[in-house]
C-alpha positions as CSV (number, residue, x, y, z in Angstrom):
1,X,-22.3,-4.4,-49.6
2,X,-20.0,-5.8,-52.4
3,X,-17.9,-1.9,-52.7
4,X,-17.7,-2.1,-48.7
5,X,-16.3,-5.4,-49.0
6,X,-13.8,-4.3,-52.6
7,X,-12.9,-0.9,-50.2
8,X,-11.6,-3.7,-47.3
9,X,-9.6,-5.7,-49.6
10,X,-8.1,-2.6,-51.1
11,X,-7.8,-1.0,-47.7
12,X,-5.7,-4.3,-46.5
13,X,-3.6,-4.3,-49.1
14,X,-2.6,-0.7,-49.1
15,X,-1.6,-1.7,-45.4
16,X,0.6,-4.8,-46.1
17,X,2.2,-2.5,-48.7
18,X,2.8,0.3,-46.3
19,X,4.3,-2.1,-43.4
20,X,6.3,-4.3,-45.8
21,X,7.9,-0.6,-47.3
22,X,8.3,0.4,-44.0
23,X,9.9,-2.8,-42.7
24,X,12.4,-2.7,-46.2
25,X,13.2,0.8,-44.9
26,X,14.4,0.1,-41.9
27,X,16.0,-2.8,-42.9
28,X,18.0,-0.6,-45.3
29,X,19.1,1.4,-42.7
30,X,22.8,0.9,-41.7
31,X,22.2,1.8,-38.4
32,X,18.7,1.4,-36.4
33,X,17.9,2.7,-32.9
34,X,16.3,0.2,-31.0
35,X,16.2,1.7,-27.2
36,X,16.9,2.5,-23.9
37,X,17.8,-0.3,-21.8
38,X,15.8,-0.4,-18.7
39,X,19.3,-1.5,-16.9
40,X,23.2,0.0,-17.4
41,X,25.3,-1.9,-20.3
42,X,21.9,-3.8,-21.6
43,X,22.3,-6.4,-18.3
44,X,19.0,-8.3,-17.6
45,X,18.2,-7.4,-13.6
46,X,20.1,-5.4,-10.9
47,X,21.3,-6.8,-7.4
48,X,21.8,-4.3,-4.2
49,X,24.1,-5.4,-1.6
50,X,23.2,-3.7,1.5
51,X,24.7,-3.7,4.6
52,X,23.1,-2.2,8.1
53,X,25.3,-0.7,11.1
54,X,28.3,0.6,10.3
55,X,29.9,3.2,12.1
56,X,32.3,5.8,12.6
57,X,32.9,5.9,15.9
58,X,35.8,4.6,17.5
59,X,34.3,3.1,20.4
60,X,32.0,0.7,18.4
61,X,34.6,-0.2,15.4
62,X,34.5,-3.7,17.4
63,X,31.6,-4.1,19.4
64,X,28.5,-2.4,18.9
65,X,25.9,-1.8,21.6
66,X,22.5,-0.7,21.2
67,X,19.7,0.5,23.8
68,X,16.4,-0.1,23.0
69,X,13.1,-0.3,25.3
70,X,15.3,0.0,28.1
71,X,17.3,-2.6,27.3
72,X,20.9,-2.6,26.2
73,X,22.6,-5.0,23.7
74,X,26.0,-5.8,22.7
75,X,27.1,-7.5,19.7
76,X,30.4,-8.2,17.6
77,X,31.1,-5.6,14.9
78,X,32.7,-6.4,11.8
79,X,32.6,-3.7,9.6
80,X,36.8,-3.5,9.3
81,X,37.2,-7.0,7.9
82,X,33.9,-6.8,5.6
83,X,35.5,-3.7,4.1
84,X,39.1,-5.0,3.6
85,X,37.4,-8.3,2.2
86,X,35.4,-6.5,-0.4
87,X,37.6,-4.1,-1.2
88,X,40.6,-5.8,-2.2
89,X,38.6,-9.5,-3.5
90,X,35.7,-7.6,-5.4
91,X,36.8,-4.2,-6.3
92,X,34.4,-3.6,-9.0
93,X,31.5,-5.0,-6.1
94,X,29.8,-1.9,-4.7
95,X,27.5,-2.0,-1.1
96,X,25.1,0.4,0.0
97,X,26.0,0.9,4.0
98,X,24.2,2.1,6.5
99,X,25.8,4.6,8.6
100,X,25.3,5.3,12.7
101,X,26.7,8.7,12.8
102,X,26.4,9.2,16.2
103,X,27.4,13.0,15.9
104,X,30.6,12.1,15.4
105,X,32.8,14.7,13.5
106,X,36.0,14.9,15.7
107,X,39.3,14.1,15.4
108,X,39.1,10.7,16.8
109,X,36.2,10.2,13.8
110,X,38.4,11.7,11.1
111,X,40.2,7.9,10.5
112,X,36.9,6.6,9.6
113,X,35.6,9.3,8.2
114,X,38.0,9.0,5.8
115,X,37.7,5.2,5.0
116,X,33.9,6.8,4.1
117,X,35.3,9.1,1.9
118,X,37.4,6.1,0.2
119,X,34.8,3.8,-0.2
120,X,32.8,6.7,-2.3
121,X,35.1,8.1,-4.1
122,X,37.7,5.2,-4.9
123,X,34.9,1.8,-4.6
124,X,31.8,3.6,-5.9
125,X,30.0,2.7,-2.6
126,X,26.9,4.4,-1.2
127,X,26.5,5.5,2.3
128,X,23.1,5.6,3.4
129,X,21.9,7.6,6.4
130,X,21.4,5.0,9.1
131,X,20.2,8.1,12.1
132,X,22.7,9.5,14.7
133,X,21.7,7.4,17.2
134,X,19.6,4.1,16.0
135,X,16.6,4.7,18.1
136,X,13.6,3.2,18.0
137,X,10.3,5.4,16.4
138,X,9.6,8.1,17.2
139,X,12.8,10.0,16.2
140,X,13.9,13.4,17.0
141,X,14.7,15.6,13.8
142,X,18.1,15.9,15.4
143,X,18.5,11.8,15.0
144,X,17.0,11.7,11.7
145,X,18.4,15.4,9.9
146,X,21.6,15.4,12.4
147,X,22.6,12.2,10.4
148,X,22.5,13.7,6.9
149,X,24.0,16.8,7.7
150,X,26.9,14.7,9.9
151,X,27.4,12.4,6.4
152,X,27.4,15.8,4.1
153,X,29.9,17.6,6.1
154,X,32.6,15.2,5.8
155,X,32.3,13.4,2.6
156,X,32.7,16.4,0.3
157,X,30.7,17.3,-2.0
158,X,28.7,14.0,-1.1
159,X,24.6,14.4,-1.3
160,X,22.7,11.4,1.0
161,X,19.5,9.7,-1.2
162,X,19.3,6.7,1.0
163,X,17.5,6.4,4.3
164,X,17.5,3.0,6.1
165,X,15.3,3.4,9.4
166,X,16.4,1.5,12.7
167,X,14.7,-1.4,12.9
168,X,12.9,-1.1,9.7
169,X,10.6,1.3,11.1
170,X,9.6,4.9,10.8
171,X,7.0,6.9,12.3
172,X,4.7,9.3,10.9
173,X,6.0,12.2,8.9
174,X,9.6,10.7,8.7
175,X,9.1,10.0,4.9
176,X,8.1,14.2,4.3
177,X,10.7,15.4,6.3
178,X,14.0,13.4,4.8
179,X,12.1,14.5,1.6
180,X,12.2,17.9,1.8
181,X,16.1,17.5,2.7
182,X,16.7,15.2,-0.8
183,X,16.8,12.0,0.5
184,X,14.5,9.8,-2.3
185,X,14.9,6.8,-1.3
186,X,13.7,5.0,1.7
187,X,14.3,1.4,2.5
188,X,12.8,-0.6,4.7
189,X,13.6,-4.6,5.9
190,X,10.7,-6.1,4.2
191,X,10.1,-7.6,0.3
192,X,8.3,-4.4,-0.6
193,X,10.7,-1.4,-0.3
194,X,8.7,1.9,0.0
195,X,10.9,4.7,-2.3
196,X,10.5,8.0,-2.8
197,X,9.2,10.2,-4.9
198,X,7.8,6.8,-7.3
199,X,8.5,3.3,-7.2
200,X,11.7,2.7,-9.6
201,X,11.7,-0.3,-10.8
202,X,8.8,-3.1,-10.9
203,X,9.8,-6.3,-9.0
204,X,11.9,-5.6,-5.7
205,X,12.7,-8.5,-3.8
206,X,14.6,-8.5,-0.4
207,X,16.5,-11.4,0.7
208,X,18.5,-11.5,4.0
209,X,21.3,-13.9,4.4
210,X,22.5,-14.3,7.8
211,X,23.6,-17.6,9.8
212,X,20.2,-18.2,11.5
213,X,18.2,-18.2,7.6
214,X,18.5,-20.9,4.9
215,X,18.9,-18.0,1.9
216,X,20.9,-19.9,-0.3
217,X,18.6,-21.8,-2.5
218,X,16.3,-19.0,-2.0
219,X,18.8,-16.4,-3.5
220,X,19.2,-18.6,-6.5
221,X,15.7,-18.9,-7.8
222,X,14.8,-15.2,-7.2
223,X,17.7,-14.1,-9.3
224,X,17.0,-17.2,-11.9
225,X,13.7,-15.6,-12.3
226,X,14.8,-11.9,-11.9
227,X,17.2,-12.5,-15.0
228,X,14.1,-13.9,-16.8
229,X,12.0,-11.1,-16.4
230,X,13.9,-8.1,-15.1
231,X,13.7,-6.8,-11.5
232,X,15.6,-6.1,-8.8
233,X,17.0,-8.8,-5.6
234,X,18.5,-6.9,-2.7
235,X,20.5,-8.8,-0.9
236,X,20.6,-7.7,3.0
237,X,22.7,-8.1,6.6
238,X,24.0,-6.5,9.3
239,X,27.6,-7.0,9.4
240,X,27.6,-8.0,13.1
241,X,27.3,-11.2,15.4
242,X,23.5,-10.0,15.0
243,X,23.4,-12.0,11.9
244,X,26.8,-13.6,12.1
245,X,28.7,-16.2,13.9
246,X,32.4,-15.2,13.3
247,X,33.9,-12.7,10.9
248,X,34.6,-15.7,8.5
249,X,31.4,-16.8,8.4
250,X,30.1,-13.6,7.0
251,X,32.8,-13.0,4.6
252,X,32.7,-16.7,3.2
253,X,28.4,-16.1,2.8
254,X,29.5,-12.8,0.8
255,X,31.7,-15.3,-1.4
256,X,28.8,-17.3,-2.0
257,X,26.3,-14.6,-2.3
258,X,28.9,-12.4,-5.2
259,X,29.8,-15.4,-7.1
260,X,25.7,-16.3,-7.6
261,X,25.3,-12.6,-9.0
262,X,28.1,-12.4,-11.3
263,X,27.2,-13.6,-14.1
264,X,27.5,-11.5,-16.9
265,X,23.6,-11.1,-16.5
266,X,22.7,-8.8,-13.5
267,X,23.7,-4.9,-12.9
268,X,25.5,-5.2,-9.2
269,X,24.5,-1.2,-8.5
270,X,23.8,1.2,-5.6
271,X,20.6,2.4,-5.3
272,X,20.9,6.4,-5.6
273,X,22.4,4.9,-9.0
274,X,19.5,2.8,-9.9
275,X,17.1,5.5,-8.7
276,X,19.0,8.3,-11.2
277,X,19.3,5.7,-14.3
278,X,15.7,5.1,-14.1
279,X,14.8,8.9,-13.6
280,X,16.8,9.7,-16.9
281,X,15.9,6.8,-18.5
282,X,12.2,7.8,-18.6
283,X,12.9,11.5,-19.8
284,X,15.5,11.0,-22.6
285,X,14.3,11.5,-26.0
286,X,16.4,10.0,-28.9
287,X,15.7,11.6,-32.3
288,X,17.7,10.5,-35.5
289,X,19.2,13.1,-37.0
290,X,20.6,11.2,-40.4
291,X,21.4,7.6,-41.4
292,X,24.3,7.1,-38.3
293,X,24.2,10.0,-36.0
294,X,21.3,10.5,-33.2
295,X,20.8,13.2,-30.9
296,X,19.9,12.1,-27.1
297,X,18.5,15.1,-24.8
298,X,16.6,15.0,-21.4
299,X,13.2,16.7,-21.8
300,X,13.0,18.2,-18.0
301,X,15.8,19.3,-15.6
302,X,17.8,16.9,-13.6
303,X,18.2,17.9,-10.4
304,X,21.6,15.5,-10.1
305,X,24.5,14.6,-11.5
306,X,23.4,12.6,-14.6
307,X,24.3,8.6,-15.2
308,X,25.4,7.3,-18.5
309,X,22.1,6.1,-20.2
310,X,22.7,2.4,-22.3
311,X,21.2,3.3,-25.9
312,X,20.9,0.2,-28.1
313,X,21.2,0.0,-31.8
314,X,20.8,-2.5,-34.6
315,X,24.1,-2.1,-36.8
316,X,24.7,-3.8,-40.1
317,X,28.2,-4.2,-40.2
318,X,31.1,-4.1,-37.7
319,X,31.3,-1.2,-36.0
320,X,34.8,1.0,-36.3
321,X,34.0,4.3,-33.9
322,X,31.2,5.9,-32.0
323,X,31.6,9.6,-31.5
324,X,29.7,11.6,-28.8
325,X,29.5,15.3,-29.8
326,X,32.7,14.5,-32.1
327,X,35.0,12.5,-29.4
328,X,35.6,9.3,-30.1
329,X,34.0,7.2,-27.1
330,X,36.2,3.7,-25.8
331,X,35.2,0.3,-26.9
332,X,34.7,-1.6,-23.5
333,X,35.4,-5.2,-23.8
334,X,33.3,-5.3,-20.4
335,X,30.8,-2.5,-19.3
336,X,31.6,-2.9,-15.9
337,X,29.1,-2.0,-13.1
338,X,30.0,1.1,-12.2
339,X,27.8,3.4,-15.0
340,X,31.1,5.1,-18.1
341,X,30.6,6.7,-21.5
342,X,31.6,4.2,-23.9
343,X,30.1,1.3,-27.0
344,X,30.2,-2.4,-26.9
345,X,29.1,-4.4,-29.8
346,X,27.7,-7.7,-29.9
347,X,27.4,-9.3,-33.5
348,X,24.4,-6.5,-35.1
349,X,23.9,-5.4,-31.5
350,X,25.5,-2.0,-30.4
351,X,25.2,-0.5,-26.6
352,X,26.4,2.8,-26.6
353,X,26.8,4.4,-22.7
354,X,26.0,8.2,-22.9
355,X,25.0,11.2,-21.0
356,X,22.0,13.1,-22.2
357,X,22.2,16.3,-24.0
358,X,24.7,14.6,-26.7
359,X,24.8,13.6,-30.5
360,X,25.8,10.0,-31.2
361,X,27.7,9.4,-34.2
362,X,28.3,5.8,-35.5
363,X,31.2,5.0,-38.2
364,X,30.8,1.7,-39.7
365,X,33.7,-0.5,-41.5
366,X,33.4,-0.5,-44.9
């Protein structure tokens, strides 16, 4: 009984030795890789804004009418002043819109079509498949496909991962079939979004403002408690007199809504974006390959254009270059929110913004 108990004391000391040399080790180290951040630039939570019935057709640009159940009605659209309002006050603020095609892909189309094609390419905006013709459950393949293949043919080179069903509802099969043409992500008008082919983040939270709900206070403690513990708020509407008195009212709640998200805290993303980050972020491998440099590689196939993963390192002194594959990459004074290659430091913290497949190389003052 007394060796047992002289092998346990020797056996515990052994093991303070061993993690006391190995904390001293990487203490030494000039450079130390801590992670993957679970969000773009090391924020604390993402925020969605989504926005239901837009359109590209002419005829509804300013009133929008719907028939469901045999029953037509009409309401106020506006999409045009929601999209000047963003685009010029919040440039760097990004919605996900859901798009009524309604077949259209003619000339009298091609106007809007091309404010589509300038929301992607210029705002970093996502358009989500919204069906060709907003009917209710059950929905020919023509409303649900037709839609997708209206939204690929004229935003080029443009792939559609977001489905938003009518009326938050979908009917059986739905889910397989926009599958098997690449959408990934369904959402629905409820708190729990269903999203395909996993769930990609852990706390999802919707919350719809509109004139007939008290959401402010509500907004403010879910994304209190979202920077706390990470998660995701989407923030909801229709940009119609569905939800909306007057065009002012809607743009002045947007005001509100913007200036409660940005705070330096909270990723303001798309969610084919999101979906993609978290996707890579879960196969990248980072292996250190000497005392500064790091090589970051995926370990299965993407089948999408990659995001700039947010690698975090523990740095000793200030930081004069990061190199990716021997190009120098910028110093961003502020990340942004729409994913770049690029480092910012923050006293011994380094974020470094990469794609996979890359070697990291960090150059320290001396």
């Amino acid at each position: 009984m007394e060796k047992i108990a002289t092998i346990c004391v020797l056996l515990v000391i052994v093991a303070s030795l061993l993690a006391v040399s190995s904390t001293v080790r990487a203490d030494d180290q000039p450079v130390r890789f801590l992670g993957i951040s679970k969000y773009y630039a090391g924020y604390s939570s993402a925020c969605i804004f989504r926005v239901d019935d837009f359109v590209v057709s002419p005829e509804d640009i300013y009133t929008i009418t719907f028939s469901a159940k045999s029953k037509n009605s009409s309401f106020a659209n506006y999409q045009m002043e929601l999209t000047s309002h963003i685009t010029s006050k919040y440039p760097d603020v990004r919605l996900v819109v859901g798009l009524i095609t309604n077949g259209g892909s003619g000339a009298k189309e091609a106007e809007l079509w091309e404010q589509m094609n300038m929301l992607v390419r210029t705002y970093g905006w996502e358009i989500a498949s919204h069906t060709k013709y907003h009917s209710l459950p059950p929905r020919s393949i023509d409303d649900i496909i037709g839609a997708l293949m209206d939204i690929e043919s004229n935003i080029t080179g443009y792939r559609v991962y977001t489905y938003i069903p009518p009326y938050g509802k979908t009917s059986s099969g739905e889910a397989r079939l926009l599958s098997q043409h690449g959408v990934r992500i369904i959402m629905l008008s409820t708190p729990i979004q269903l999203l395909l082919p996993r769930n990609w983040n852990r706390i999802h939270i919707t919350v719809k403002i509109s004139d007939k709900l008290p959401w402010g206070f509500f907004l403010h403690i879910i994304h209190r408690m979202e920077n706390v513990i990470g998660g995701t708020m989407i923030i909801y509407t229709h940009a119609t007199s569905y939800d909306w008195r007057s065009a002012d009212s809607l743009l002045k709640s947007f005001d509100k809504a913007i200036k409660a998200v940005k705070d330096n805290k909270t990723w303001i993303t798309v969610p084919s974006e999101l979906y993609r980050y978290e996707l890579e972020r879960k196969i990248i491998r980072v292996e250190q390959a000497n005392a500064t440099s790091y090589i970051v590689r995926a370990t299965k196939q993407l089948d999408f254009d990659p995001v700039p993963i947010t690698l975090t390192f523990k740095v000793k002194a200030q930081v004069e270059d990061v190199r990716c594959n021997d190009t120098s990459l910028p110093r961003l004074e502020w990340p942004g929110y729409r994913p770049v290659p690029g480092y910012t430091q923050r006293g011994d913290i380094l974020l470094v913004n990469t794609y996979p497949d890359s070697i990291i190389t960090i150059i320290l003052k001396q």
